[in-house]
C-alpha positions, -999 to +999 in steps of 0.1 A: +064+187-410+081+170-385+121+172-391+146+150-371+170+177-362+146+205-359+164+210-321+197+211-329+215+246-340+246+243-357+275+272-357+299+263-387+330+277-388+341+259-417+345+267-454+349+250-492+335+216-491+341+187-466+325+212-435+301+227-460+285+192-470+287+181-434+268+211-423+241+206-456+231+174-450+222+185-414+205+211-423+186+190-450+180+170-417+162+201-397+190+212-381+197+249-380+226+262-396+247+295-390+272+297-416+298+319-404+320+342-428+346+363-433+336+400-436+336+408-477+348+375-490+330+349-477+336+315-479+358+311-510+340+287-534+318+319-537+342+328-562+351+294-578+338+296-610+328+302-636+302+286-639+281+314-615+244+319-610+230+346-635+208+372-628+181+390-648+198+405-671+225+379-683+253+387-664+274+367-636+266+373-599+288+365-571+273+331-562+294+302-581+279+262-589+305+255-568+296+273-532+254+265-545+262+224-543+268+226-506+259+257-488+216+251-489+198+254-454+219+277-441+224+312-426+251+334-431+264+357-405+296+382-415+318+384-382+353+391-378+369+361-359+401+380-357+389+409-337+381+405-299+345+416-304+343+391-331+358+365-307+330+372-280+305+372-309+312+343-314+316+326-281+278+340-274+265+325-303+282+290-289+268+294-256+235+290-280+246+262-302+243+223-300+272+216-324+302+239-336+323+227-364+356+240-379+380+231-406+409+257-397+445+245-396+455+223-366+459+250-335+447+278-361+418+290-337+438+287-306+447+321-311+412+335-311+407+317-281+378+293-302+400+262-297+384+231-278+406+233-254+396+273-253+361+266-246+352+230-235+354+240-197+326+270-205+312+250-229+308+213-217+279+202-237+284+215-271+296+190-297+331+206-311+337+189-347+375+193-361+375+187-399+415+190-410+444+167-434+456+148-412+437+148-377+450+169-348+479+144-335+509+129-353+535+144-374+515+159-399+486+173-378+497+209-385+501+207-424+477+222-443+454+199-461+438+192-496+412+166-512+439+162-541+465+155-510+447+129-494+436+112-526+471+110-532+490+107-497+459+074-486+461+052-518+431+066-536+450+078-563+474+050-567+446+025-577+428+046-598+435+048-634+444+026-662+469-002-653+494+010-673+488+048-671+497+069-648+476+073-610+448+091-615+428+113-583+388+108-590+363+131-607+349+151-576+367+159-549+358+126-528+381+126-499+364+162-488+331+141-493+339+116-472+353+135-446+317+155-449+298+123-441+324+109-419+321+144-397+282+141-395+282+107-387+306+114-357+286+143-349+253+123-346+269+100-324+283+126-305+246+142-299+234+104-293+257+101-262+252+136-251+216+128-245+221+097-226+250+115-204+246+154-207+285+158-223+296+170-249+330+163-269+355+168-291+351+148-328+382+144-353+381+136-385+406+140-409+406+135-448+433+111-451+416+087-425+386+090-440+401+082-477+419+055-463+393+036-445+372+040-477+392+017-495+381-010-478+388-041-496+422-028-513+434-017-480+421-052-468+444-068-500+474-052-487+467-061-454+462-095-463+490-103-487+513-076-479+516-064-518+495-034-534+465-042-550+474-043-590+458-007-604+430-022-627+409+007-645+376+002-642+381-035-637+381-051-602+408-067-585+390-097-571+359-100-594+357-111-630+338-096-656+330-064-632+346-035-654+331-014-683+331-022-719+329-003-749+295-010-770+293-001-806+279+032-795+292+039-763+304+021-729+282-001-705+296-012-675+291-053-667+290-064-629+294-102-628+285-109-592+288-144-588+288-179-610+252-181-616+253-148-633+283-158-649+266-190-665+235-167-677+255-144-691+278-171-711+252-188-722+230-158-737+261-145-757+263-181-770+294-192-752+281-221-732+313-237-734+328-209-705+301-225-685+325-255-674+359-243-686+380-249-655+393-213-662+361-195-659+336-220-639+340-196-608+353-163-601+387-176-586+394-190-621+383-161-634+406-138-619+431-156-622+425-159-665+412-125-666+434-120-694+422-149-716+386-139-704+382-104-709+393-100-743+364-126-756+340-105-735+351-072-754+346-087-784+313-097-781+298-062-763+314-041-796+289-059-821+256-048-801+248-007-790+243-001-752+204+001-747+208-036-765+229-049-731+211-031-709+176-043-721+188-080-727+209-085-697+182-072-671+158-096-685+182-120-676+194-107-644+229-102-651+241-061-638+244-044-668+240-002-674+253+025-693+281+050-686+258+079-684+274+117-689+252+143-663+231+155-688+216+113-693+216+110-656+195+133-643+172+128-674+170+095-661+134+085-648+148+071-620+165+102-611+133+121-611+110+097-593+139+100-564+138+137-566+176+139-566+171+173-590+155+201-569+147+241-576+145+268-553+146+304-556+177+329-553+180+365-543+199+369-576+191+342-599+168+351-629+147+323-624+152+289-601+181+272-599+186+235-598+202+215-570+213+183-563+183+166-535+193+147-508+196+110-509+180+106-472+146+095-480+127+089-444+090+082-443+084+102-404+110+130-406+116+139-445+138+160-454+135+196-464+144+225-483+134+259-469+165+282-475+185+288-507+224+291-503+229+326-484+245+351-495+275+363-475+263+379-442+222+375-454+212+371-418+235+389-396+214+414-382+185+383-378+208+362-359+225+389-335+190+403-328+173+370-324+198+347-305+222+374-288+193+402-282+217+430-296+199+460-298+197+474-333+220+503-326+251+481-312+246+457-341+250+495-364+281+503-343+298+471-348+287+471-384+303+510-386+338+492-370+337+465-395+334+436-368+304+423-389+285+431-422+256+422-439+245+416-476+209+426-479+183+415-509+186+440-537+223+454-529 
């Protein structure tokens, strides 16, 4: 199978989630990974939990859902960044990587001498990817940053929620998300441009610019009119009826996209009369008598359950679904003809486990999955034998001075 990264070798640095999804959906791309890890500990969503993999008998291994969602196609390697050896470890397995990628604290690597500005003159054409809070220039660049910080700190937070409740962050942790994709975007690019002029360079994301460009039209409001966007729930603030409503058995969301729809949709719950209302003949009126609107709307979704709406109003072609809880949607057929739920075999699990697929669905270069999420030094000895050609009894000697260790199968 031909894979679309299958030359490019990744060393990441990084740890938790924004670098850890970066460096997955690279790896789901071909890419090779080396996850490097902290002697012992590991990357720290190892222990985020419970929930944790179980193994034969029952019992809780080391390996939490958390560190499984992002950490597939990968290889761990245990090195000690904060020992000299470790340092030139390190620096030899760059000299043999494409990309490196890092989400330490503005300046935090300097001191190992694994900075940029340490190793782009010895290492001009490797791709040096900076994941951090606030980028690495302006007031903030050396605070430490947090998904829940930049949800709150870039307007995420502010118009989420209930209009009269209080600001509300989102579900997952979607700034680190979106710094994830952001950072492999700006690494592809990087590689692009590499190829046409043989240099490398340095990318920067950060989580707050990420979470701010991702508002998009909210920023745009504020931009435009010079007021906030007015927090709306799960309304919208410039299209009218786009929010969810509670059925008689449950919530279905309605996504009124233009007039027409609006007219179909009018008409089929018997309210032809909206149709030329000056207050709801287009979505400008709309918004502006969302008030007088909405509540008529909610009326008439609470007499009907929500596979009723959902049937009816696609035969229609007005958006309509259901506010599905996990469990309905990855049960969903949909779901499963996309092949968004995967297995693969653990070192520890008792059977399987499940994993979220990838999204990228390309017809020459498909996506694979060949390794489970490593456990914490799995393929030290592979990758110092194989890439740096250490004989077997200097890998045991730094191994004995605790420079690097190794988890093997079975321990």
């Amino acid at each position: 199978m031909q894979k679309s990264l299958a030359n490019i070798r990744v060393l990441d640095l990084s740890r938790v989630l924004a670098g850890p999804f970066c460096t997955q959906i690279l790896g789901d791309l071909g890419a090779e990974i080396i996850k490097i890890e902290r002697p012992g500990r590991g990357d720290d969503t190892r222990g985020w939990g419970p929930p944790f993999v179980k193994d034969k008998d029952g019992n809780n291994t080391s390996e939490s859902a958390y560190y499984l969602s992002c950490n597939r196609n990968k290889k761990s390697v245990a090195i000690d960044i904060a020992s000299p050896e470790g340092q030139n470890l390190i620096r030899d397995l760059i000299a043999q990587s494409d990309v490196v990628i890092e989400n330490f604290k503005v300046g935090g690597l300097h001191k190992y001498g694994l900075g940029y500005d340490d190793l782009k003159a010895d290492f001009p054409n490797v791709i040096y990817c900076s994941i951090s809070g606030f980028g690495q220039n302006g007031p903030l660049a050396k605070e430490p940053g947090y998904d829940f910080l930049a949800q709150a700190m870039a307007g995420l937070m502010a118009c989420t929620g209930e209009p009269e409740g209080h600001p509300m962050k989102v579900g997952v942790a979607l700034s680190d998300i979106m710094t994830g994709l952001n950072a492999a975007i700006g690494i592809l690019a990087a590689l692009n441009y590499r190829n046409e002029h043989g240099v490398g360079q340095h990318v920067d994301v950060a989580l707050t610019d990420c979470t701010l460009a991702s508002l998009t039209n909210i920023a745009q409001y504020y931009l435009t009119t010079g007021k906030p966007a007015p927090r709306q729930g799960n309304a919208h603030a410039t299209i009218v009826p786009y929010q969810a409503f509670e059925a008689s058995d449950g919530y279905v969301i309605l996504a009124v996209g233009n007039d027409t729809q609006f007219e179909r949709f009018a008409s089929f719950i018997n309210h032809d009369e909206w149709i030329d209302d000056p207050r709801f003949k287009t979505n400008s009126a709309r918004v502006e008598h969302r008030d007088t609107l909405v509540p008529l709307i909610k009326d008439a979704i609470a007499q009907q359950p929500v596979l009723y709406w959902v049937d009816e109003l696609e035969k229609i072609n007005v958006p309509c679904g259901p506010v599905n809880t996990m469990d309905k949607a990855f049960a969903m057929e949909q779901t499963q003809a996309r092949e968004m739920q995967i297995e693969m075999d653990h070192p520890l699990a008792a059977e399987p486990i499940h994993l979220v697929g990838s999204p990228f669905k390309m017809s020459e270069t498909p996506v694979s999955y060949d390794l489970p999420p490593p456990l914490c030094g799995q393929h030290t000895s592979e990758i110092l034998q194989n890439l740096l050609d250490l004989p077997p009894e200097d890998i045991a000697d730094l191994k004995q001075k605790g420079i690097i260790d190794e988890t093997s199968i079975g321990d």
